[in-house]
DODOSE-199976 format. One record per residue: z, y, x of N, C-alpha, C in turn; residue in one letter. Coordinates in pm, 1 decimal. Atoms other than C-alpha are relative to their C-alpha. Example, Ala and Ser with C-alpha at 12.3 -4.5 7.8 and 13.67 -1.06 7.14 Angstrom:
BEGIN
nc3:nc2:nc1:cac3:cac2:cac1:cc3:cc2:cc1:aa
0.0:-119.0:89.0:780.0:-450.0:1230.0:0.0:120.0:90.0:A
-6.0:-119.0:-82.0:714.0:-106.0:1367.0:73.0:109.0:-77.0:S
//
This chain:
BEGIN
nc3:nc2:nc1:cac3:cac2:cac1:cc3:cc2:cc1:aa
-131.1:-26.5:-53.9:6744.4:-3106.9:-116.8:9.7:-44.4:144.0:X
-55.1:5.2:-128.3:6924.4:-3176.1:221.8:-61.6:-165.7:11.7:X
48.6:144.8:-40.0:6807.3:-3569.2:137.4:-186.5:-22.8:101.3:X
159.5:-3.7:18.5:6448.9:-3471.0:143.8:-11.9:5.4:174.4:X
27.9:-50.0:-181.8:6440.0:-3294.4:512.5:71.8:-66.2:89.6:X
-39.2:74.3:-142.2:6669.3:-3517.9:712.7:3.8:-147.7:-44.8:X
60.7:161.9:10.1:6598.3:-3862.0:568.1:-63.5:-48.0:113.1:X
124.3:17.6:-112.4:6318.0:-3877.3:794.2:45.5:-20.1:141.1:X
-53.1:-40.4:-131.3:6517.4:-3775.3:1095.4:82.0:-141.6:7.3:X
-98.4:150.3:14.3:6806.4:-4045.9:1039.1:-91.2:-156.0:10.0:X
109.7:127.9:-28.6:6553.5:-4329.5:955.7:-74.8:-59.9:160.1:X
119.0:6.0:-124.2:6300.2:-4259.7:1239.7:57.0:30.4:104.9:X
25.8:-50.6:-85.6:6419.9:-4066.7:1476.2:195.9:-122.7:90.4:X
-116.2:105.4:-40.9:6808.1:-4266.4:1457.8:19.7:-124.6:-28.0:X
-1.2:95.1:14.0:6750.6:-4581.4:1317.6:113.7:-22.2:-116.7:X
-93.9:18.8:78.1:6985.5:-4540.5:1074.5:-40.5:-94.7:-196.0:X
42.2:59.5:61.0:6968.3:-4733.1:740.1:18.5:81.2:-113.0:X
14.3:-95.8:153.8:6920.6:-4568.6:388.4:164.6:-22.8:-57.0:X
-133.8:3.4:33.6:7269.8:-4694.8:281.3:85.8:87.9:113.2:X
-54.3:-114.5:-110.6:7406.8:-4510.5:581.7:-27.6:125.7:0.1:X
84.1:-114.6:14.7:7205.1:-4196.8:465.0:75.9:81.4:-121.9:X
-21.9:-19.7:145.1:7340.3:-4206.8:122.9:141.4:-19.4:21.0:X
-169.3:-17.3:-41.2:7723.5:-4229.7:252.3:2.1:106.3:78.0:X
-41.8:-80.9:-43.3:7688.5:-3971.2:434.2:-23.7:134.9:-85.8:X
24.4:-122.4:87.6:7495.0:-3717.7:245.4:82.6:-20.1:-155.6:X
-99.7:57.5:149.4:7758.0:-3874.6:-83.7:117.0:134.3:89.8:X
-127.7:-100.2:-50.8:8065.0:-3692.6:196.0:-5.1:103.1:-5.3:X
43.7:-99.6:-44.2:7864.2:-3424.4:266.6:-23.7:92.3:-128.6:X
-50.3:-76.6:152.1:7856.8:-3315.4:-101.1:138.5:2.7:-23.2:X
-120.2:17.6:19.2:8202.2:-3412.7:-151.1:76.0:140.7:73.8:X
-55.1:-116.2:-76.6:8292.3:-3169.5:114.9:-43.1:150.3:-10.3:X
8.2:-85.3:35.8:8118.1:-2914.9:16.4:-6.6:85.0:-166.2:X
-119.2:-34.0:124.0:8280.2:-2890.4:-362.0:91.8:17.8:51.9:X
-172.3:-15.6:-17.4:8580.7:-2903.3:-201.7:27.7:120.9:43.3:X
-1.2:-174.2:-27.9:8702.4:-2547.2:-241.6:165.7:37.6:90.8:X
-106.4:-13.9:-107.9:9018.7:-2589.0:26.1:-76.7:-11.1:143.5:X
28.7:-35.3:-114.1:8765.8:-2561.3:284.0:-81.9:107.7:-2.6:X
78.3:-165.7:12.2:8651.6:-2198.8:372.7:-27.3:0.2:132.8:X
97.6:50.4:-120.3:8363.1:-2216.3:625.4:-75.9:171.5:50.3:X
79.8:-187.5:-87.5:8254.6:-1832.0:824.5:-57.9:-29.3:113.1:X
113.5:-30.6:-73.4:7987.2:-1776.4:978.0:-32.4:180.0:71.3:X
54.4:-114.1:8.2:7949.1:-1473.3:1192.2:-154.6:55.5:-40.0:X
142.6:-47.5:20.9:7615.1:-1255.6:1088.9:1.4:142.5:59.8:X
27.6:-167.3:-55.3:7480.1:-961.1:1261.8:-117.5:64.9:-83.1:X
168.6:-100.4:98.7:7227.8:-741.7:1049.4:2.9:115.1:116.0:X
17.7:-113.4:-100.4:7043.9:-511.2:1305.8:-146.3:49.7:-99.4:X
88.5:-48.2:91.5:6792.4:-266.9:1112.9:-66.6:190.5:92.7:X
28.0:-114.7:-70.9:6607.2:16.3:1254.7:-79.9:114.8:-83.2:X
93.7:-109.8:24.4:6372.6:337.7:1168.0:-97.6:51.6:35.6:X
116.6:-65.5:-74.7:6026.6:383.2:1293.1:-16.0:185.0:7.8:X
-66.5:-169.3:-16.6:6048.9:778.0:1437.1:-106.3:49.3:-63.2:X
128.2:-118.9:43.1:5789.6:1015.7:1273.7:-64.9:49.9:93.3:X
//
């Protein structure tokens, strides 16, 4: 999960402490159950046709 790939980053790269890791990624679930926030993202799909 999301712990796996930025653990590393937080630890090493910010100094941050594993209890500080685990409060945030704890909100960061919290917030994303929470179905009163609706989050858009534009996306562009571009698709083409090689010519004959």
């Amino acid at each position: 999960g999301m712990e796996a790939i930025s653990s590393a980053v937080y630890t090493r790269a910010l100094g941050w402490s594993k209890e500080d890791i685990d409060d945030l990624f704890a909100q960061a679930r919290a917030e994303m159950r929470d179905t009163s926030i609706h989050a858009y993202w534009p996306i562009f799909v571009v698709y083409g046709q090689k010519p004959q």
